[in-house]
N, C-alpha and C positions, 0 to 999 in steps of 0.2 A: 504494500500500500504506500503510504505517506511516510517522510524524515521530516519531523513537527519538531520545533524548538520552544518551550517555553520556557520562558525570563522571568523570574518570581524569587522575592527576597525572603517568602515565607515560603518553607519547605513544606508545609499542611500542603498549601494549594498546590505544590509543582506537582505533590506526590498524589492525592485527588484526580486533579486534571491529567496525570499522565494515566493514570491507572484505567480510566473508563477511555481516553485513548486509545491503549495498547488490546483492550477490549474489541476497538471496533479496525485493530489490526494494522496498527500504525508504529514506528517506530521512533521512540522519541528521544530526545536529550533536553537537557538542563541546565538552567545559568540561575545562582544565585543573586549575582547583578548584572546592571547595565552593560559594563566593562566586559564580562564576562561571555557573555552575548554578541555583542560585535565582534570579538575574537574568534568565537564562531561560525557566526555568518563569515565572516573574510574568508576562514579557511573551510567552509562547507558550502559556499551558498548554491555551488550550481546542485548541490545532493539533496539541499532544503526544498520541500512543497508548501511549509508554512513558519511563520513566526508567530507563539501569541506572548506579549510583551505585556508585561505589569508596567504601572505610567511611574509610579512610586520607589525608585528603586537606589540603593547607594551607588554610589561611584559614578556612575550616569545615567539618568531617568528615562523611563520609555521613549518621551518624545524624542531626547536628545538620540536616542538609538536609533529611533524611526527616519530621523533626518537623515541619518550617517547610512542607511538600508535604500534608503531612497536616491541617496547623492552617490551611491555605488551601485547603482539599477542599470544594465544595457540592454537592451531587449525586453525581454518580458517579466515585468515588475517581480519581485518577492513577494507574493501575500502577507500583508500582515493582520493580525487581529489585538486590539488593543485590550486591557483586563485590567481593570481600576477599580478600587474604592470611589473613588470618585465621580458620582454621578452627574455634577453640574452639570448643564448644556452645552455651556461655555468648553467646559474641557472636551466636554466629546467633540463637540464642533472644530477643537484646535488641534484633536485626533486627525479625524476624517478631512480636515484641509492640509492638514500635513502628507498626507498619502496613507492613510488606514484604510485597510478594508472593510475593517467591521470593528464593532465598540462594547463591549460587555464592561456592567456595571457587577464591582460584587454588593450583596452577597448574591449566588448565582443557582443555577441549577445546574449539576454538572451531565443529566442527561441533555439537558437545554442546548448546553454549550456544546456540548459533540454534535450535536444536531447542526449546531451552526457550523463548526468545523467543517461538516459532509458538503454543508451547501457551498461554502465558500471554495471548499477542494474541487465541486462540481464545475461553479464560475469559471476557478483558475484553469479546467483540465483534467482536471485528475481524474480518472476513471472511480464511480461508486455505482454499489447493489442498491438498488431503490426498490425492488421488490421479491418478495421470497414470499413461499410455498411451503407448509408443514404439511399434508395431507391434504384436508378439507379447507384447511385455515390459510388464508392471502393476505397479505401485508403489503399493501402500495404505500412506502416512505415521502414520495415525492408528491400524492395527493392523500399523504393519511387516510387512504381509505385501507378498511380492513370488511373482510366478505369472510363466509364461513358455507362453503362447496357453492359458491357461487351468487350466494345473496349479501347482499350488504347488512352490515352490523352497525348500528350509531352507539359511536361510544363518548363518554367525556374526555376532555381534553389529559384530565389526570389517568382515566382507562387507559388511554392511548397508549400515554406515556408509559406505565404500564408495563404493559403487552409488547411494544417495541427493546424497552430495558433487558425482560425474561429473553426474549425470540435474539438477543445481542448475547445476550449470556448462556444459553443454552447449552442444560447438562451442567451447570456451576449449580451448587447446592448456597445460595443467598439469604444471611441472615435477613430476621424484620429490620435491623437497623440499618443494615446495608440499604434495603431498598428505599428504605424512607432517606436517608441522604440522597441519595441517587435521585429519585425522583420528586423528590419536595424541597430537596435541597440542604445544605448541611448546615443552614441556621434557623432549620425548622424545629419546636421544640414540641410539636404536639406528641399526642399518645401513640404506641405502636400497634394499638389496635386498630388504628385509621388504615393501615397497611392492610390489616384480615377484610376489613370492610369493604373496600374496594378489590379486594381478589374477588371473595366471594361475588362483587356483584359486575367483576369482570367477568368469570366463571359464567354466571346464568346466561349475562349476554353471548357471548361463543357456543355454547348447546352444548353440543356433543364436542370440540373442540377446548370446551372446561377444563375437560379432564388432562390436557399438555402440560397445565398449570398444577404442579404436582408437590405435597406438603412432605418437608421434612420434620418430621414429628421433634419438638422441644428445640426446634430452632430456626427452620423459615418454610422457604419454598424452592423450588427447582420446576426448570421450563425443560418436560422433557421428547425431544424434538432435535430428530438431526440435520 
């Protein structure tokens, strides 16, 4: 697949954001800072498919990176995607006129954020699966539609999410807290029963198709489906 670089002064997030990553079969590396980073890119960039760059960073700050990725661009640009605490507008604005591809605010959803990876790797080239088949069960990624032997299924946006998470991870046996990060995000603090709740009423909706969504007794679930 993809050589993805993320620049992140906090090792939570590099280690997060690579993990659901290398999930969706990507191979990454890491810079604790800015410095760190362009050193990188200089010596990998024609091997890189993406940069996602924290704006926050010691030794020199994303933008300052993003300038230095851009003033060393010859042909077809380096994706970048920008990853801030920073929500202002202002900031994202002085992202995206700088040459960002795209602009993530934390705190994030890190199935969110791969979703966005897929699409922007899509933009730049990069070859991705947009739809897969478990038996009866279809998953179109690129128009979120999901069918079950041929009829369409309306799920909620959180189903969805879901549903795509299991069918990425498939045959990993996934704690409840794993998935509630995952898909609610990791500065969600509700209860873990919200995870049963929404299986269960992803289950009834898939039918016979329920049953892929499979309980590992005293500790989560598993999507089992090759």
């Amino acid at each position: 697949m993809a050589l993805i670089l993320i620049a992140d002064d906090e090792a939570r997030i590099r280690r997060l954001v690579a993990d659901f990553l290398r999930r969706d079969g990507h191979t990454i590396l890491e810079a604790g800072d800015g410095a760190e980073a362009l050193d990188i890119v200089t010596e990998r960039r024609n091997e890189l498919s993406l940069v996602i760059l924290d704006v926050m960073m010691p030794k020199m700050d994303g933008f300052a990176v993003l300038s230095a990725i851009r003033a060393g661009d010859h042909g077809k640009p380096l994706p970048v995607m920008m990853l801030t605490a920073r929500a202002e507008d202002t900031d994202e604005l002085h992202g995206l006129e700088s040459g960002a591809d795209d602009y993530v605010a934390k705190p994030f959803s890190p199935l969110v954020l791969a979703a966005r990876v897929k699409t922007l790797l899509k933009r730049s080239g990069a070859p991705a699966d947009e739809t897969e088949s478990f038996g009866d069960l279809t998953v179109d990624e690129r128009s979120r539609a999901v069918s079950v032997a041929g009829n369409p299924v309306e799920l909620t946006p959180k189903e969805y999410e879901l549903l795509v998470y299991f069918k990425n991870n498939r045959r990993v046996a996934l704690s409840r807290e794993t998935i509630l990060n995952a898909v609610w995000g990791y500065d969600y603090f509700g209860d873990l029963r919200t995870v049963d709740t929404h299986i269960k009423k992803l289950r009834a909706k898939l039918g016979t198709c329920g049953t892929l969504i499979g309980t590992v007794r005293g500790y989560g679930y598993r999507f089992d489906a090759d």
